[in-house]
BASE-875577 format. One record per residue (C-alpha): residue in three letters; x, y, z. Coordinates in steps of 0.25 Angstrom, whole numbers, plus 5000, padded with zeros to 4 digits. Each point is the difference from the previous one (the first is absolute). Layout:
! residues N
  residu    c1    c2    c3
     ALA     X     Y     Z
...
***
This chain:
! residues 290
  residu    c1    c2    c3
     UNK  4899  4921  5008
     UNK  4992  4996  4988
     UNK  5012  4994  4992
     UNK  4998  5009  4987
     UNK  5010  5010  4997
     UNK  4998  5014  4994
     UNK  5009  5008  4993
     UNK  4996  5014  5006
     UNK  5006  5013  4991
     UNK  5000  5014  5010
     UNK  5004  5013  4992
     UNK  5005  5014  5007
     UNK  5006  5011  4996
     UNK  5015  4998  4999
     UNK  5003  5010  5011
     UNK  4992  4991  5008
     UNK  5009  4988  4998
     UNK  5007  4999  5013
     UNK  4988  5002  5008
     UNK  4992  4989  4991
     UNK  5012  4991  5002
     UNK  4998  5001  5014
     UNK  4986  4998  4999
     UNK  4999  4987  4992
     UNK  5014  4993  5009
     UNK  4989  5002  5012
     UNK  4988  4995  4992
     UNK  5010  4988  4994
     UNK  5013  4998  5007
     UNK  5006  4991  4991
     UNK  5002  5009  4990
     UNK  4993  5004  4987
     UNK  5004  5006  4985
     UNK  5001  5013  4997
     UNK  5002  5007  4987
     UNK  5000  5016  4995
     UNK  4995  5006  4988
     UNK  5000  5016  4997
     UNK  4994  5006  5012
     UNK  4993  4987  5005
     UNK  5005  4990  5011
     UNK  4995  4986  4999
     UNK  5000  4988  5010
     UNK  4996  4986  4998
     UNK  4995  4991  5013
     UNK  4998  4986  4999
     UNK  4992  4996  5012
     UNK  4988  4990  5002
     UNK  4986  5006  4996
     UNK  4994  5004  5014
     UNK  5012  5011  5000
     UNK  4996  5006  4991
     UNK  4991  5010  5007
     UNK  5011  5005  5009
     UNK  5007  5004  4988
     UNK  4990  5008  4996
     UNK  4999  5007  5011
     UNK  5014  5005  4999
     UNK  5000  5004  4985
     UNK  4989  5005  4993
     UNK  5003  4996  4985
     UNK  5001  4983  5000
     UNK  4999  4991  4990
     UNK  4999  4985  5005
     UNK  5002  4989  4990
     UNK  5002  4985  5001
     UNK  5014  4997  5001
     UNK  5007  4990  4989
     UNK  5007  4988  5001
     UNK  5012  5001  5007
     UNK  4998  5013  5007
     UNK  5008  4994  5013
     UNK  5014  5004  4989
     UNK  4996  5012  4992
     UNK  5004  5010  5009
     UNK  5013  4997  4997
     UNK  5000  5006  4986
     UNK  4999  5014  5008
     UNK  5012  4999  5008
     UNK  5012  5001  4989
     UNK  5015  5003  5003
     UNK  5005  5014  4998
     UNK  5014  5005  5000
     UNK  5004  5015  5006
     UNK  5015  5004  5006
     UNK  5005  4988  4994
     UNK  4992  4990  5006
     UNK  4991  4990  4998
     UNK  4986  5000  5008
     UNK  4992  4990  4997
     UNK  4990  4987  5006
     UNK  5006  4987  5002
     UNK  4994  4993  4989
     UNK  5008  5010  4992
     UNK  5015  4997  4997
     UNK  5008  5012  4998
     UNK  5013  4997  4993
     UNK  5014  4994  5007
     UNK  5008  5013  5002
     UNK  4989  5009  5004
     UNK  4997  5005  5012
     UNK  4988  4994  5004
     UNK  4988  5004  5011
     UNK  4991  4989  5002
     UNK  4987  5004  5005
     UNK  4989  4990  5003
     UNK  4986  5008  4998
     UNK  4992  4998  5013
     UNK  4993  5009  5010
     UNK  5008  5012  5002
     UNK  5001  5012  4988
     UNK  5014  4999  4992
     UNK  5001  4990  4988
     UNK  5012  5011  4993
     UNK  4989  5002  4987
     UNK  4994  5013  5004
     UNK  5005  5013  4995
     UNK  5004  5005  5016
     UNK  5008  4988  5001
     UNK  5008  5002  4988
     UNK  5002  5013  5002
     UNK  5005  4999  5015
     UNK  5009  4989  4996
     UNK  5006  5011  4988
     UNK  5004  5009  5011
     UNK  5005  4990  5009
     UNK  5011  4997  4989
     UNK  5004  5012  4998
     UNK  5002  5005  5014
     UNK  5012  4997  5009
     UNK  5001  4986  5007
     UNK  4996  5002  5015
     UNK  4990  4996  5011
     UNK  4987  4999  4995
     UNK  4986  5000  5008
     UNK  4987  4996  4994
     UNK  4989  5007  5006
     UNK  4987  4992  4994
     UNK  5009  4987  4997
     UNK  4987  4992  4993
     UNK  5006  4988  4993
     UNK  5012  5005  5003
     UNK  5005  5000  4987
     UNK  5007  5014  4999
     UNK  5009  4995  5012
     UNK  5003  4990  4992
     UNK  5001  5007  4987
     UNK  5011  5010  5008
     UNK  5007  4987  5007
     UNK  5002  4996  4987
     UNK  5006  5015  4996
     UNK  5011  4999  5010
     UNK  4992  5007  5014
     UNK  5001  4996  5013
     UNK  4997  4999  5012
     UNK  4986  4998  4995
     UNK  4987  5003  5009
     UNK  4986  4999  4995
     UNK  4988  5003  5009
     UNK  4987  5000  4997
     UNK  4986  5002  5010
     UNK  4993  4986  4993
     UNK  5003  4988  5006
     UNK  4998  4992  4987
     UNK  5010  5009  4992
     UNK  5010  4998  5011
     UNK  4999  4984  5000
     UNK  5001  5002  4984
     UNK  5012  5008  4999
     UNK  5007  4990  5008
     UNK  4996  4988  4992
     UNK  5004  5007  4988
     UNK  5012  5004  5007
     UNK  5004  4985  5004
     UNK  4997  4995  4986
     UNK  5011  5011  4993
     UNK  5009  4997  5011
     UNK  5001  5014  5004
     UNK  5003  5004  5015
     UNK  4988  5012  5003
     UNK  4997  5004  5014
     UNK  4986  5001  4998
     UNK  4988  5005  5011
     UNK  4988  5004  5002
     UNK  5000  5016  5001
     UNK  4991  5012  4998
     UNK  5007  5008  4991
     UNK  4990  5012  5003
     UNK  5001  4998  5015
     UNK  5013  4993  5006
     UNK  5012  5002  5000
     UNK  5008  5000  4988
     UNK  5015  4996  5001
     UNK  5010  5008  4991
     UNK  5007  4994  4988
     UNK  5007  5007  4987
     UNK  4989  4998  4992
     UNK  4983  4998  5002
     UNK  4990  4995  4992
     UNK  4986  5001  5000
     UNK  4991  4995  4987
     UNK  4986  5004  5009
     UNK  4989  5009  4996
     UNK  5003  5014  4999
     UNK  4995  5006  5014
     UNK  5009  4989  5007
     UNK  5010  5003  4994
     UNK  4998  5014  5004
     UNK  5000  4995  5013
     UNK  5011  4992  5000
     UNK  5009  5012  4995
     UNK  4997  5009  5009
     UNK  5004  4989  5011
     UNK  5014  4998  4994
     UNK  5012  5009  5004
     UNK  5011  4997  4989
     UNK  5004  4991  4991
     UNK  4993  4996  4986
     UNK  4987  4996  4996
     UNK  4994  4994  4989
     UNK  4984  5002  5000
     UNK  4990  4995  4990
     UNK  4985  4995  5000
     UNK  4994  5012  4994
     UNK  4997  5007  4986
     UNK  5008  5006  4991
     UNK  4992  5012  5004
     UNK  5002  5000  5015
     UNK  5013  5006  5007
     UNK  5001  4997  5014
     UNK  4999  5012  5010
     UNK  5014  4999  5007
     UNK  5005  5011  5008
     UNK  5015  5000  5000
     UNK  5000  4989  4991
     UNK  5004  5002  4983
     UNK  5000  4992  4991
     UNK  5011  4998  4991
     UNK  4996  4989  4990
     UNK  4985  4995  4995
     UNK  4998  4990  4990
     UNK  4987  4996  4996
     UNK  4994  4988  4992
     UNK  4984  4999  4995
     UNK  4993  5011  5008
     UNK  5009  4995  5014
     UNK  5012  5009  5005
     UNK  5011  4996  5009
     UNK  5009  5012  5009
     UNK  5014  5000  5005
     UNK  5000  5009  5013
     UNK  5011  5007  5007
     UNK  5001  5010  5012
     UNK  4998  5014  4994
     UNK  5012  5002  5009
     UNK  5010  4989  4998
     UNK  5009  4994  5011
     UNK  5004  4987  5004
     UNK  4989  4988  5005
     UNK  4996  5003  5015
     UNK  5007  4992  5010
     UNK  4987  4997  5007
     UNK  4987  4995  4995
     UNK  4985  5008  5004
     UNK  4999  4996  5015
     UNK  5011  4989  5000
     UNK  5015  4997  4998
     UNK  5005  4997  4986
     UNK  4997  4985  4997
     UNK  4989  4997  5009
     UNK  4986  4999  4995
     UNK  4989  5007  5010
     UNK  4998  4989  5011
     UNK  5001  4984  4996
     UNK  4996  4995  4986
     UNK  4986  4992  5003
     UNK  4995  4989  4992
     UNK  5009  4993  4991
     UNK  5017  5000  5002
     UNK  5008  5009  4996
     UNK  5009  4991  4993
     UNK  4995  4997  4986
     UNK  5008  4987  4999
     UNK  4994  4995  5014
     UNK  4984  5000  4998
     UNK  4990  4999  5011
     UNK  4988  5004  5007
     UNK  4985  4998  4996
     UNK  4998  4999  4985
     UNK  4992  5011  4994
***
């Protein structure tokens, strides 16, 4: 450590945003800005000057400045309340008005602060489908499990194959005071329980995958452009909203019926094998801290 701070500026193509988030949450864990303009997607990293190098290697077109004083707060200004379905979705240093309903989301580690387009428009389509069981394939923050607890849903499941977004979504869980029954899953390769209704806000070929993996029910899917449409064979859709460039799908069974009463490879209500990692219980924290 050299004790100076940069402010290092990555661009991408937008199309390339979720793959550069991914990126710079490896290069800096604790979290970073972020920012879109036209076609162009723009992170900001605030790290210490030896790395610096590491980040180039990742994107080719940096700009690295000095920081300014009180760098450790400004990334706060990034992470504004929004309000969709009749909530409000905002950071706790935000305070969203007595009689609304309110999603408290504490930016951290894992993707999901309720801002971005996807977000937005899975949590439209959440509040304007019928109240049921919901599973959240690709949980992150957690905040659309939230986000549906808040609309009425339950039981509530969100799953999620990084460890980091799991002990998130629990956190954030705890701090709403909202029972979810949260675990580390593979949505692309385990066992997926069935519910009334699924959502998946992934990139688009998991979510392709994770379609073709369900047997019934509903799914809301989001993620990707407004110019892609997901590949799902026995799947339509019958609603798309979009919003700045993003698109969001509400599938249903090309045939309709009633909701399995078994899930892929395992009885209704059981995930694959035993959830590992942290409990299951959202208002009873424990294991290792990520």
């Amino acid at each position: 450590m050299t004790g100076s701070f940069v402010r290092v500026v990555a661009r991408v193509p937008l199309a390339q945003a979720e793959e550069a988030r991914a990126a710079a949450l490896d290069v800096v864990p604790a979290g970073f800005e972020e920012s879109e303009t036209g076609d162009t997607f723009t992170l900001a990293l605030y790290v210490d000057e030896c790395a610096v190098e590491p980040i180039k290697a990742v994107f080719s077109d940096v700009d690295v400045v000095p920081v300014e004083p009180g760098w450790e707060d400004a990334w706060r200004v990034f992470h504004k309340p929004v309000r969709v379905g009749g909530l409000w979705i905002g950071p706790p240093w935000e305070q969203p008005d007595a009689r609304e309903r309110a999603v408290v989301i504490d930016p951290g580690r894992a993707f999901g602060t309720g801002a971005h387009p996807t977000t937005r428009l899975c949590v439209e389509l959440l509040a304007r489908s019928e109240r049921g069981s919901l599973l959240d394939v690709g949980c992150g923050s957690g905040v659309l499990s939230l986000a549906a607890a808040r609309l009425g849903f339950g039981p509530i499941r969100a799953v999620d194959n990084d460890p980091v977004a799991v002990e998130t979504t629990l956190v954030n869980a705890a701090a709403n005071g909202v029972a979810i029954d949260v675990g580390l899953l593979d949505g692309e390769v385990d066992a997926l329980p069935v519910t009334a209704i699924t959502v998946a806000n992934v990139l688009l070929e998991p979510v392709e995958r994770i379609l073709s993996r369900l047997d019934g029910g509903v799914v809301i899917t989001s993620g990707y452009l407004e110019s892609d449409h997901p590949v799902a064979p026995g799947w339509h859709s019958t609603d798309r909203v979009t919003l700045d460039g993003w698109a969001a799908d509400r599938f249903e069974r090309s045939t309709l019926g009633a909701v399995s009463e078994r899930s892929i490879g395992n009885p209704v209500g059981e995930m694959a094998q035993p959830l590992p990692g942290p409990s299951t219980a959202a208002t009873g924290l424990r294991g290792k801290q990520a």
